[in-house]
TORTIMI-811597 format. One record per atom (N, C-alpha, C): residue in three letters; x, y, z. Coordinates in pm, whole numbers, padded with zeros to 5 digits, always signed. Layout:
! residues N
ALAXYZ...
This chain:
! residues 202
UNK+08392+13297+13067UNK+08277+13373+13018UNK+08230+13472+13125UNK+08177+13589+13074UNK+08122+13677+13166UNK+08034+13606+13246UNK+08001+13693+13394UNK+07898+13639+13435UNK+07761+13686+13384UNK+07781+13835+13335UNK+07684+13924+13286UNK+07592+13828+13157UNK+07628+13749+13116UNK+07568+13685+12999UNK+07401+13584+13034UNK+07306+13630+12989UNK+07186+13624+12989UNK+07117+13471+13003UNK+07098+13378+13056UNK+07041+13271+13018UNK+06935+13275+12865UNK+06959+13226+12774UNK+06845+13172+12614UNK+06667+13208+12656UNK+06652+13153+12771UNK+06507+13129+12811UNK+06452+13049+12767UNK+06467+12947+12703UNK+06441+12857+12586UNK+06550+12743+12583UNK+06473+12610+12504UNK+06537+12512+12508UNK+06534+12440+12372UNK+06411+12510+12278UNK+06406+12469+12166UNK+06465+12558+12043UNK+06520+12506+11931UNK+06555+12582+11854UNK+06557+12578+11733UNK+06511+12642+11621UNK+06507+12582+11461UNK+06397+12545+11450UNK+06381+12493+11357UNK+06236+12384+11295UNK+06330+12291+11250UNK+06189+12160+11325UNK+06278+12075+11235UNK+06214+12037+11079UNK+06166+12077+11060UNK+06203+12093+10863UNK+06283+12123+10811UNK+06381+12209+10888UNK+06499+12256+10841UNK+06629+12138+10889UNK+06588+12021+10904UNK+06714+11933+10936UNK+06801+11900+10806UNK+06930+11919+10829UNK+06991+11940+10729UNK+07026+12025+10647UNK+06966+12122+10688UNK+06995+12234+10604UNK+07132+12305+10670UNK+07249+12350+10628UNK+07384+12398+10645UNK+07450+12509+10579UNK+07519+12571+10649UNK+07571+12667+10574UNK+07697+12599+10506UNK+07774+12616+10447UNK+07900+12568+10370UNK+08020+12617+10425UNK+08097+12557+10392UNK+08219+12622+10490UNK+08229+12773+10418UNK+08255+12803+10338UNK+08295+12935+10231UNK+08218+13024+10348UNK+08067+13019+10359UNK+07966+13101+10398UNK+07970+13098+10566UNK+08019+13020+10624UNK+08060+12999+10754UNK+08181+13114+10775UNK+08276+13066+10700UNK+08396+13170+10780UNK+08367+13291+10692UNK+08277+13313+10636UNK+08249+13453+10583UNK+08185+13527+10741UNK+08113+13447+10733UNK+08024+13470+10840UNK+08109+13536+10972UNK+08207+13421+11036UNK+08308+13440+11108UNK+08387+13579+11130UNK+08432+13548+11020UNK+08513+13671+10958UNK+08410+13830+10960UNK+08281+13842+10911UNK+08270+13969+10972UNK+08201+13975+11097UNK+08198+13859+11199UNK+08105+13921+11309UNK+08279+13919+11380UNK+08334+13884+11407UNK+08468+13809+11502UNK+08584+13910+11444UNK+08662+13978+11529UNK+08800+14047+11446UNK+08892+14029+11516UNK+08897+13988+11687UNK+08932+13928+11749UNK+09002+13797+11705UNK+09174+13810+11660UNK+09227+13702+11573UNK+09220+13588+11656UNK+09239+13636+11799UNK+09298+13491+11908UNK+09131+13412+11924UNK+09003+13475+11905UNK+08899+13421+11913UNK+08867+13380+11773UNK+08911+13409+11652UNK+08882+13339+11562UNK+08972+13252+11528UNK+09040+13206+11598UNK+09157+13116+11634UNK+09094+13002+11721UNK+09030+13017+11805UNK+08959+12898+11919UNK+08853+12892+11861UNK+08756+12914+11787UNK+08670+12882+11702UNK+08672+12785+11613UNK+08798+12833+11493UNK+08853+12742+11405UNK+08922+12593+11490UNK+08996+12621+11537UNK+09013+12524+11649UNK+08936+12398+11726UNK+08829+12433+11787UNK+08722+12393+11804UNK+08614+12307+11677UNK+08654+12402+11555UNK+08580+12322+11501UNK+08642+12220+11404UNK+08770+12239+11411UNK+08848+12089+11366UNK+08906+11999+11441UNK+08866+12049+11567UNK+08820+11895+11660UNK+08743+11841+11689UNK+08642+11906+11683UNK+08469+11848+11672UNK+08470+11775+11514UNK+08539+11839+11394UNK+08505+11734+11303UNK+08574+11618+11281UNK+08669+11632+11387UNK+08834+11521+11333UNK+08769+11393+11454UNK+08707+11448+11570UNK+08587+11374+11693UNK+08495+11289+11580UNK+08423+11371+11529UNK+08272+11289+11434UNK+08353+11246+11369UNK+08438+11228+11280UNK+08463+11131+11234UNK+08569+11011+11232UNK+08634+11046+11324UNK+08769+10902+11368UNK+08666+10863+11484UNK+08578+10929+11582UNK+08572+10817+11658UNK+08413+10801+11692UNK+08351+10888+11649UNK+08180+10861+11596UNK+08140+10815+11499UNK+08287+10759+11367UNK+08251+10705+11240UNK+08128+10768+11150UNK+08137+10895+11173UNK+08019+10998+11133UNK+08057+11014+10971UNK+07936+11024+10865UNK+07966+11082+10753UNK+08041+11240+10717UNK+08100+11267+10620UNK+08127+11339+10604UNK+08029+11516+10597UNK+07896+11475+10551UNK+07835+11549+10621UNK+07782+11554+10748UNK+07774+11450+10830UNK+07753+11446+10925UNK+07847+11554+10983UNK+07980+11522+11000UNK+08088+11570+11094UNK+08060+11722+11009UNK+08015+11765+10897UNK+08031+11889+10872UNK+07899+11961+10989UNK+07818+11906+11007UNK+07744+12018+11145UNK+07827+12049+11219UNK+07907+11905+11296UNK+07993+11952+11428UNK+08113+12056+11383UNK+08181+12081+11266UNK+08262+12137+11244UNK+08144+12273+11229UNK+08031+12292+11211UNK+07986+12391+11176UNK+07927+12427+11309UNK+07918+12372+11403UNK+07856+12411+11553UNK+08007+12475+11599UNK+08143+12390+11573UNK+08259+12431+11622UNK+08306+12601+11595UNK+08292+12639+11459UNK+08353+12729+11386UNK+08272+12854+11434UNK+08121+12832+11470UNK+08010+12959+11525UNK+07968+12991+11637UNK+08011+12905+11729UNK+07982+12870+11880UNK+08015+12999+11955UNK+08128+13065+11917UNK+08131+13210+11973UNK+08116+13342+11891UNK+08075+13330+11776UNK+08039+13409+11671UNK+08011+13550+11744UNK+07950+13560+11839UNK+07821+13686+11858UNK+07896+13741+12011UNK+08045+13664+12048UNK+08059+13661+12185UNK+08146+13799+12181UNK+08247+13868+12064UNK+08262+13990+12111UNK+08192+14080+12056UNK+08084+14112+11982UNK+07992+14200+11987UNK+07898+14212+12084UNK+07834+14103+12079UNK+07743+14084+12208UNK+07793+14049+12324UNK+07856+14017+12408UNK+07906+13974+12474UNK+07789+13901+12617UNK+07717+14045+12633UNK+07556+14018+12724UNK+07482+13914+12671UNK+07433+13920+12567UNK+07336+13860+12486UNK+07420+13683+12400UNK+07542+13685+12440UNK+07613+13564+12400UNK+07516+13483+12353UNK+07536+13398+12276UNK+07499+13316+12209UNK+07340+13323+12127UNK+07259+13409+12235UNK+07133+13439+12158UNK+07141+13492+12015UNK+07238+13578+12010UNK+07247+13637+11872UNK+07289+13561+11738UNK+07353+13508+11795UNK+07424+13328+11668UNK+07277+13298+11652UNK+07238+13235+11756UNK+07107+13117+11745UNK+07027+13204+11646UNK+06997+13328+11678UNK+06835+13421+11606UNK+06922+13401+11457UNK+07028+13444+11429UNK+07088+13486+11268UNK+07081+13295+11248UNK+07138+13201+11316UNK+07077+13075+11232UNK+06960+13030+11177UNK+06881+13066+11318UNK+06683+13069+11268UNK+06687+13108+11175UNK+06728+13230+11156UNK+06668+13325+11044UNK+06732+13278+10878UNK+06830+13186+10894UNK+06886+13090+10786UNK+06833+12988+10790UNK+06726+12925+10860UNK+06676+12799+10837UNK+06812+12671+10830UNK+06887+12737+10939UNK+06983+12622+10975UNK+06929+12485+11087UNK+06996+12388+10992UNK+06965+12231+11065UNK+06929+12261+11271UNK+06837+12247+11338UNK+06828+12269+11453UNK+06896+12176+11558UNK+06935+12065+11524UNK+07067+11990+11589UNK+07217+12117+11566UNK+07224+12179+11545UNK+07321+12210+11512UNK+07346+12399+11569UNK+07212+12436+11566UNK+07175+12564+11644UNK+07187+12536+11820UNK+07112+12395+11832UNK+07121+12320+11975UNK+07249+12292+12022UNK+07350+12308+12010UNK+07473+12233+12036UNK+07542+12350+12011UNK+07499+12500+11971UNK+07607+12593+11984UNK+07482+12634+12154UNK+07416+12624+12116UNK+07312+12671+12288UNK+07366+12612+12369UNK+07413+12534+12374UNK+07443+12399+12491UNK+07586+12406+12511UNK+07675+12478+12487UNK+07806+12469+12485UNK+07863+12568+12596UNK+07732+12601+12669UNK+07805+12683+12835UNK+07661+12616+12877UNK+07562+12526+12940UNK+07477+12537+13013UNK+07449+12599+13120UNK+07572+12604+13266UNK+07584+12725+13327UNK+07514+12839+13311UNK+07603+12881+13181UNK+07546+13037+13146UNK+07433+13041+13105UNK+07379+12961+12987UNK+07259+12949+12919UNK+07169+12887+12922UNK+07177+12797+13048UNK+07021+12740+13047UNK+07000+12601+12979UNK+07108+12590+12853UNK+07050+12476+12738UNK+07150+12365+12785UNK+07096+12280+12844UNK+07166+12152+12862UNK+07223+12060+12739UNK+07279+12013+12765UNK+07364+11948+12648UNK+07314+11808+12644UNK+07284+11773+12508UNK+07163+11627+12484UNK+07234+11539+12380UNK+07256+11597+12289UNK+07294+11543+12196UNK+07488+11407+12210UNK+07512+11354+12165UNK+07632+11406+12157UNK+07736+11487+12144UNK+07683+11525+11984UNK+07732+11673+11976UNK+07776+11764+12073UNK+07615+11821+12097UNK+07637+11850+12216UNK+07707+11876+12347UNK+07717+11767+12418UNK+07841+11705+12484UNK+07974+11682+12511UNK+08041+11696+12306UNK+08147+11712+12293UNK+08209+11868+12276UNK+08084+11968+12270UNK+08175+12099+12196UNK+08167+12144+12370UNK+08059+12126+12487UNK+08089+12113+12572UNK+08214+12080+12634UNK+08244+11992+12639UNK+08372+11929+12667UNK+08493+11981+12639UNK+08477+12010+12489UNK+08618+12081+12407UNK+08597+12222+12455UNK+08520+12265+12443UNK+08525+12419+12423UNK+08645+12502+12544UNK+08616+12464+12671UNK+08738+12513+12748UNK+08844+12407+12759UNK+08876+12309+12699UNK+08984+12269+12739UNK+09069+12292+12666UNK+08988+12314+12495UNK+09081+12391+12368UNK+09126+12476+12400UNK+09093+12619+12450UNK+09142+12722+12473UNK+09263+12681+12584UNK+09224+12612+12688UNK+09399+12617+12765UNK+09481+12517+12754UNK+09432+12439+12672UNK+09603+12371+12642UNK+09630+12437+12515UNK+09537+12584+12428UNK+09635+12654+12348UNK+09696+12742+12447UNK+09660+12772+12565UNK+09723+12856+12669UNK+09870+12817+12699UNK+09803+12683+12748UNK+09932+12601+12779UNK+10052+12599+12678UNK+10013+12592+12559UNK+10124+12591+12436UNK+10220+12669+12397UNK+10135+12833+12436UNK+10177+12948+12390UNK+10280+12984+12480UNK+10311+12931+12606UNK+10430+12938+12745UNK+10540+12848+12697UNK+10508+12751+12635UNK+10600+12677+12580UNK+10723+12720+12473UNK+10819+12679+12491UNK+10905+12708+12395UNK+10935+12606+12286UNK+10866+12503+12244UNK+10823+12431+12185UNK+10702+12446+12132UNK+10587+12503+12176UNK+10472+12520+12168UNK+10431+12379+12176UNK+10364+12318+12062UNK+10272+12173+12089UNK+10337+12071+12098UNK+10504+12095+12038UNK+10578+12021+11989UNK+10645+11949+12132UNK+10582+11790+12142UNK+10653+11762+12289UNK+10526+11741+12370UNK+10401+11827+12354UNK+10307+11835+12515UNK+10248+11738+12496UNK+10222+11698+12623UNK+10177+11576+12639UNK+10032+11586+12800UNK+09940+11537+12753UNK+09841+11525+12897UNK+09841+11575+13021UNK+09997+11512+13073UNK+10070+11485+13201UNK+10107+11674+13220UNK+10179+11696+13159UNK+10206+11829+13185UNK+10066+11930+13130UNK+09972+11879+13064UNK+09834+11985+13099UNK+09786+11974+13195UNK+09732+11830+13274UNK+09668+11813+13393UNK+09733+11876+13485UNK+09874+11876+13530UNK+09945+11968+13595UNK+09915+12100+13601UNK+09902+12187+13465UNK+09885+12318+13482UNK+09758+12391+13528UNK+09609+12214+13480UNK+09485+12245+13561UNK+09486+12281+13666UNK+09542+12213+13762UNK+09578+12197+13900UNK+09580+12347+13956UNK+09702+12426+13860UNK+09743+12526+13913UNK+09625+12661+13881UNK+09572+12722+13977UNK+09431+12773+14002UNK+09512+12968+13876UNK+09592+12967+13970UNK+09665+13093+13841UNK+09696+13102+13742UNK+09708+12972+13680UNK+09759+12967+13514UNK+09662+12959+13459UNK+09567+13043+13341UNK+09501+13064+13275UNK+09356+13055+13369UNK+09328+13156+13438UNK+09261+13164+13536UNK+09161+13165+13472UNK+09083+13281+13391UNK+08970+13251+13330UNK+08931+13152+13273UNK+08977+13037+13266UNK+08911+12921+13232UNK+08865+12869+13332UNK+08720+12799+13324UNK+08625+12773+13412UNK+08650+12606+13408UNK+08752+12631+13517UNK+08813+12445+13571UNK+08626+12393+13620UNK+08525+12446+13690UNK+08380+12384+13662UNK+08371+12300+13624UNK+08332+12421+13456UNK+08260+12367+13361UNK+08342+12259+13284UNK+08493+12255+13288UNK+08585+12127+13232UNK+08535+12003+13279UNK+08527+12013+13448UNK+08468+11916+13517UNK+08326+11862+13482UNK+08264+11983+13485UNK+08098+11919+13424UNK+08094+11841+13317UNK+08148+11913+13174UNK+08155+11815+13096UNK+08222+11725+13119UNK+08332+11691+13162UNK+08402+11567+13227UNK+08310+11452+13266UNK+08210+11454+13354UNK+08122+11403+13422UNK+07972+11375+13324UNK+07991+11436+13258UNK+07892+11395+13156UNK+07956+11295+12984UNK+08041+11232+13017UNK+08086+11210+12856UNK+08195+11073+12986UNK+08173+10927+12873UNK+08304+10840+12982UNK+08379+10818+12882UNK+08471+10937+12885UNK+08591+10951+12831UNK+08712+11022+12898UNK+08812+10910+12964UNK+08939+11005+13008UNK+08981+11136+12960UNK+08993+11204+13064UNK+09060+11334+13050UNK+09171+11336+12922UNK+09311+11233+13009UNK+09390+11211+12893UNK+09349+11197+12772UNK+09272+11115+12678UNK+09267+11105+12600UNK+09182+11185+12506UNK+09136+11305+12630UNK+09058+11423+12574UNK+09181+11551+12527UNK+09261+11488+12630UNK+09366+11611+12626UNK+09464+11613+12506UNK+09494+11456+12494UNK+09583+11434+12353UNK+09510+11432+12243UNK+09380+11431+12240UNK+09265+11418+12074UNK+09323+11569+12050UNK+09322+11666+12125UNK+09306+11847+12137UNK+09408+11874+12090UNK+09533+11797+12153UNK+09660+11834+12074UNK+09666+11824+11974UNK+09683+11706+11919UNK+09665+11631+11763UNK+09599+11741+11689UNK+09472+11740+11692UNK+09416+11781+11586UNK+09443+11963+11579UNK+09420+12051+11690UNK+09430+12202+11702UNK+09571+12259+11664UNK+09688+12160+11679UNK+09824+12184+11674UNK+09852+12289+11549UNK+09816+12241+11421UNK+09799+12260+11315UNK+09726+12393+11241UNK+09609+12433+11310UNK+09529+12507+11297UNK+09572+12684+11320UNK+09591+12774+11172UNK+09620+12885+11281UNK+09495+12968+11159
């Protein structure tokens, strides 16, 4: 992420009267689709958000609407990031307000760089799109070097390529760590949930 990108100033978000309230998938990747044209970013989006829902529900035993927020925090989380790029994420959050979207769910796209933005990550939710958000993007990094692509990768050879400070440099090895340190869940088994489920996704 840029460094240029603005801290929220703020920690609260939504009303909660509006809990529960959601956009639908249809109206989501509508949504997607005209702020995002950027295929490889509406690619880690989608991505992201069918591991956050395939997460809520194999291993949070979450309802089916339940896991539809996290798939819906997954799919918008960078919505506003190549138009705005400065203003990242503020611009998602104001167009959710302004939909009277569920505020667990506005909170957890805020919270998904704290670094950058200020919004610490509380929830689970939270926590997990944290977590996923850069490690999705480079083990699709990792994939795309492959001549196999997913077919075959395994943990052992991602942790390896962490290591290496030049391979997919813009990813913020940090913030992997931060969330790392906040969630007690092995790396590995963060690294193989990512495979599994993103493999699939184009």
């Amino acid at each position: 992420m840029a460094e240029a990108i603005q801290p929220i100033g703020r920690t609260t978000f939504g009303d909660v009267a509006n809990a529960g309230n959601v956009l639908s998938e249809e109206e989501a990747l509508n949504l997607l689709n005209e702020w995002v044209q950027n295929e490889r970013l509406r690619l880690h989006m989608k991505q992201v958000a069918a591991i956050m829902k395939a997460w809520a529900l194999e291993k949070e035993n979450l309802s089916e609407r339940e896991a539809h927020k996290w798939w819906l925090a997954g799919v918008l989380h960078d919505a506003d990031w190549e138009k705005y790029p400065n203003d990242h994420c503020r611009i998602i959050i104001e167009e959710l307000e302004r939909s009277q979207i569920d505020p667990e769910v506005i909170h957890c796209i805020a919270s998904h760089g704290p670094r950058h933005f200020g919004v610490e990550p509380e929830t689970t939710m939270d926590k997990m799109i944290y977590a996923f958000d850069e490690l999705s993007g480079f083990i699709h990094a990792a994939a795309l070097i492959r001549p196999t692509r997913y077919e075959g990768m395994d943990a052992k050879s991602v942790q390896k390529k962490l290591k290496t400070p030049s391979f997919a440099a813009q990813v913020n090895r940090d913030d992997i760590n931060d969330a790392l340190s906040r969630i007690n869940i092995p790396i590995d088994e963060l690294i193989d949930f990512v495979i599994l489920h993103q493999k699939h996704i184009s």
